[in-house]
PDB file as gemmi writes it, atoms N, CA and C in Angstrom:
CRYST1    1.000    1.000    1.000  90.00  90.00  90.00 P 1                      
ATOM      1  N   UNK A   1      73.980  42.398  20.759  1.00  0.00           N  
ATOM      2  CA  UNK A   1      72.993  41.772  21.668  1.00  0.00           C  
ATOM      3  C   UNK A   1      72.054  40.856  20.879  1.00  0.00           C  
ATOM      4  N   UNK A   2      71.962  41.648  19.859  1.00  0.00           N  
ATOM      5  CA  UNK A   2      70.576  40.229  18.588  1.00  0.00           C  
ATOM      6  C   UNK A   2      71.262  39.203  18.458  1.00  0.00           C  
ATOM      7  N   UNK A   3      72.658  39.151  18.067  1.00  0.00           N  
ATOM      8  CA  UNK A   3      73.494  37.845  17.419  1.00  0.00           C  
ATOM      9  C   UNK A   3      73.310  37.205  18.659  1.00  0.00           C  
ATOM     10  N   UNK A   4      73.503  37.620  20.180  1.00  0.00           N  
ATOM     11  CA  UNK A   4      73.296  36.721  21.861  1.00  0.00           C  
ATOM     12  C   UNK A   4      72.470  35.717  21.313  1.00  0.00           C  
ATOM     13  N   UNK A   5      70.890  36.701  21.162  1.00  0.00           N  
ATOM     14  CA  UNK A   5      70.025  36.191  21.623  1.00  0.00           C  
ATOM     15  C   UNK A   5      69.454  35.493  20.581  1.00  0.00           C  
ATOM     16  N   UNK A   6      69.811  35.459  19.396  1.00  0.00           N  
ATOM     17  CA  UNK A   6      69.843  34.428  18.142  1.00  0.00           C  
ATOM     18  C   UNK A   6      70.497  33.118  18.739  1.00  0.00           C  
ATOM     19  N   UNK A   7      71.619  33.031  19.019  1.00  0.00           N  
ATOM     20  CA  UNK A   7      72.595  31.966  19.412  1.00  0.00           C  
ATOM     21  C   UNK A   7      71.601  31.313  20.455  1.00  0.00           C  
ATOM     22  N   UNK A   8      70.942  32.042  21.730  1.00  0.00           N  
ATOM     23  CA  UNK A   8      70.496  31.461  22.584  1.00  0.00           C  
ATOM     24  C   UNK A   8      69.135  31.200  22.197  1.00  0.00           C  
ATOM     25  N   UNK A   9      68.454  31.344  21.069  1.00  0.00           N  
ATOM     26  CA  UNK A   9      67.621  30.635  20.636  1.00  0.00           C  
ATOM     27  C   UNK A   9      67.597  29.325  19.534  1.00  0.00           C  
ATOM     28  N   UNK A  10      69.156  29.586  19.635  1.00  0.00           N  
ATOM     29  CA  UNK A  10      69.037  28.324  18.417  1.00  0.00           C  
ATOM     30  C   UNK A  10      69.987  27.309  19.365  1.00  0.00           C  
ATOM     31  N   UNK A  11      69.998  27.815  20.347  1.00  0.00           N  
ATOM     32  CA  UNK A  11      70.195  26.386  21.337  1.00  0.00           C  
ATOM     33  C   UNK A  11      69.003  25.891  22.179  1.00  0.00           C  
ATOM     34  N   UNK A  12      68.234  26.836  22.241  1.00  0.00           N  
ATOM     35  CA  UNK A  12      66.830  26.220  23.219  1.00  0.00           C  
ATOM     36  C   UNK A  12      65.898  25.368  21.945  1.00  0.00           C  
ATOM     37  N   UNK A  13      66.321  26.381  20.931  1.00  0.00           N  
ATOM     38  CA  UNK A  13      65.455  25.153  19.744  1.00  0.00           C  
ATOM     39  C   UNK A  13      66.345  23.304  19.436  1.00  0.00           C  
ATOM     40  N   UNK A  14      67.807  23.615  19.247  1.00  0.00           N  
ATOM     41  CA  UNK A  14      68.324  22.144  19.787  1.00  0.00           C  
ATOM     42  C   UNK A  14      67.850  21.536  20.749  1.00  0.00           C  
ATOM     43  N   UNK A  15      68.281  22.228  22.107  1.00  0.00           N  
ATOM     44  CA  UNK A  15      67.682  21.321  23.267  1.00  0.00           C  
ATOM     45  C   UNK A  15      66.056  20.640  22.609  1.00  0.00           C  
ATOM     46  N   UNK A  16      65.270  21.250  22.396  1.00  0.00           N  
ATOM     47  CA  UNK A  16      64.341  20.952  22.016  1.00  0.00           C  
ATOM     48  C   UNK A  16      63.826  20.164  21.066  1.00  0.00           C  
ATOM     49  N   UNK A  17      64.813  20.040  20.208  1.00  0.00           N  
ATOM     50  CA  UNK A  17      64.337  19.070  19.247  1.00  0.00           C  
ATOM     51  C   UNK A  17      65.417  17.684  19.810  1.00  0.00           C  
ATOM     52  N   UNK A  18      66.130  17.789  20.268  1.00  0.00           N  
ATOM     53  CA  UNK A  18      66.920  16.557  21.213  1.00  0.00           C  
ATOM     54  C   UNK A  18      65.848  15.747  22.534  1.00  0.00           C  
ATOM     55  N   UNK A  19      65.117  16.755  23.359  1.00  0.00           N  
ATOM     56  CA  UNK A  19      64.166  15.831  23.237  1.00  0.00           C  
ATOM     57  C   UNK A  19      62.911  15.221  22.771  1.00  0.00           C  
ATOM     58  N   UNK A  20      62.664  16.024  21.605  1.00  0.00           N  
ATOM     59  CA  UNK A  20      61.716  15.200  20.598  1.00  0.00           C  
ATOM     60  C   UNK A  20      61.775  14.092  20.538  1.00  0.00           C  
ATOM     61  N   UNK A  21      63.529  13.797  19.996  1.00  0.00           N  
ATOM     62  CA  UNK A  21      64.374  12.621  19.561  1.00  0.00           C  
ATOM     63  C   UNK A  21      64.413  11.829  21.189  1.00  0.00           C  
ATOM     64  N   UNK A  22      64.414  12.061  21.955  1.00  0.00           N  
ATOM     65  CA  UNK A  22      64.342  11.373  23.115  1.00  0.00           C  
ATOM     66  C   UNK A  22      63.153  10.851  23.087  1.00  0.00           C  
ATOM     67  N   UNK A  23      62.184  11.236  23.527  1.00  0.00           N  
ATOM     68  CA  UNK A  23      61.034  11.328  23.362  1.00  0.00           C  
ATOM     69  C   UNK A  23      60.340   9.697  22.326  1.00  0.00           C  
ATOM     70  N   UNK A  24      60.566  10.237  21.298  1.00  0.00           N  
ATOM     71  CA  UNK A  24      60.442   9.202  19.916  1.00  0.00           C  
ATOM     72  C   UNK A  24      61.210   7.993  20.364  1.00  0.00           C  
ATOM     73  N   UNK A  25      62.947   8.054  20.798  1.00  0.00           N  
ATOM     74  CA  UNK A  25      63.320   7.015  20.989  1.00  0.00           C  
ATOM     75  C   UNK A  25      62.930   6.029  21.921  1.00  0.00           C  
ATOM     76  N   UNK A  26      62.140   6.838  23.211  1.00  0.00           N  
ATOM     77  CA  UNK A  26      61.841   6.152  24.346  1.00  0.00           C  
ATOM     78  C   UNK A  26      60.248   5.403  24.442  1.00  0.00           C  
ATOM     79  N   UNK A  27      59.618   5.818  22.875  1.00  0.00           N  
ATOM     80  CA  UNK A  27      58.381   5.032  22.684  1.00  0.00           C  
ATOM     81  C   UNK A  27      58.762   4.011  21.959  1.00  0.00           C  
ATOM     82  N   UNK A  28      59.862   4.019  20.524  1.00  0.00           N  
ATOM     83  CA  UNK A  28      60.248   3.371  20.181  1.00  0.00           C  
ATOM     84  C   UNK A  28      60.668   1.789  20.902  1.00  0.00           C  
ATOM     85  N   UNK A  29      61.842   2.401  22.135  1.00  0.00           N  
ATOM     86  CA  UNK A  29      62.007   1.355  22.947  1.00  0.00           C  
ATOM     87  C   UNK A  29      61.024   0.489  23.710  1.00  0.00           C  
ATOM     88  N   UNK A  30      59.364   1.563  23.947  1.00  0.00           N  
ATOM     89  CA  UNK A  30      58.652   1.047  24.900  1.00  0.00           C  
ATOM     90  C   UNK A  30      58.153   0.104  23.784  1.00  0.00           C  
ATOM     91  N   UNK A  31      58.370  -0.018  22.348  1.00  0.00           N  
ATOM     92  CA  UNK A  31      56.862  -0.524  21.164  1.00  0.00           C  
ATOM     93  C   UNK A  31      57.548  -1.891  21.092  1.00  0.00           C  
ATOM     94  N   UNK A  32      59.291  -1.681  21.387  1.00  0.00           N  
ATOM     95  CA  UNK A  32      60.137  -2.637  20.244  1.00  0.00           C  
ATOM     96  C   UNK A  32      60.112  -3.374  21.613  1.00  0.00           C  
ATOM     97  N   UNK A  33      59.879  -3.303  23.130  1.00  0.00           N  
ATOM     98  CA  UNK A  33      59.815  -4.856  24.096  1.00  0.00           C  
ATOM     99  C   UNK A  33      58.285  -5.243  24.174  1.00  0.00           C  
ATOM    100  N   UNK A  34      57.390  -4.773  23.615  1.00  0.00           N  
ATOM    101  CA  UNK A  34      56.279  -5.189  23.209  1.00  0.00           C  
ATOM    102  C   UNK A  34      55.925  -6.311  21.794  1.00  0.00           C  
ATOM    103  N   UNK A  35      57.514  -6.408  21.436  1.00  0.00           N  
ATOM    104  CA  UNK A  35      57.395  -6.825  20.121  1.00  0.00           C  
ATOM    105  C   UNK A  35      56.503  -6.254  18.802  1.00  0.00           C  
ATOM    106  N   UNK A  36      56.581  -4.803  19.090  1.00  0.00           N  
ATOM    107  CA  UNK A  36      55.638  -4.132  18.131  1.00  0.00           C  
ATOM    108  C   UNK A  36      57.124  -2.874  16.977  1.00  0.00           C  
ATOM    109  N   UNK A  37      57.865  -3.274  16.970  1.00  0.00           N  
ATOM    110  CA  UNK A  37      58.904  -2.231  16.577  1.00  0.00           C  
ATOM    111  C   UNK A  37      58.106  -1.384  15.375  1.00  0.00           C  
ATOM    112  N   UNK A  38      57.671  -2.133  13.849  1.00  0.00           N  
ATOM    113  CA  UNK A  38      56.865  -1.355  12.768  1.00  0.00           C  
ATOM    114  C   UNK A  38      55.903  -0.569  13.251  1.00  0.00           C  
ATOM    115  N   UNK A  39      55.486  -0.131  14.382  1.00  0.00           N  
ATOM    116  CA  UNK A  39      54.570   0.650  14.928  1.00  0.00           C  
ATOM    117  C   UNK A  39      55.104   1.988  14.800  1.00  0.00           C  
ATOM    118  N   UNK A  40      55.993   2.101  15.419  1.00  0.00           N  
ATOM    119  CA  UNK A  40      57.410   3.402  15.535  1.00  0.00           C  
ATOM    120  C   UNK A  40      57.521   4.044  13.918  1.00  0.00           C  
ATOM    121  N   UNK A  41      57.457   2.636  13.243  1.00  0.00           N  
ATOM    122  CA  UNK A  41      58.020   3.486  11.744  1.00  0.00           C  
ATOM    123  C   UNK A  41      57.308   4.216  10.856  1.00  0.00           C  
TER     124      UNK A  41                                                      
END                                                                             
């Protein structure tokens, strides 16, 4: 049952850091049609 619920925490921590990366990419996109892209970096 621990190994489950290991597994199912190290997929809610993926999900989670996938949308970090969403997240980041979708300010990125909002900086880079502002013509501001080095803002992001």
């Amino acid at each position: 049952v621990e190994g489950g619920l290991d597994m199912i925490g190290g997929l809610l921590n993926l999900f989670q850091k996938d949308s970090d990366v969403e997240k980041n990419y979708i300010k990125f996109l909002r900086e880079r049609r502002k013509g501001k892209p080095w803002e992001w970096l």
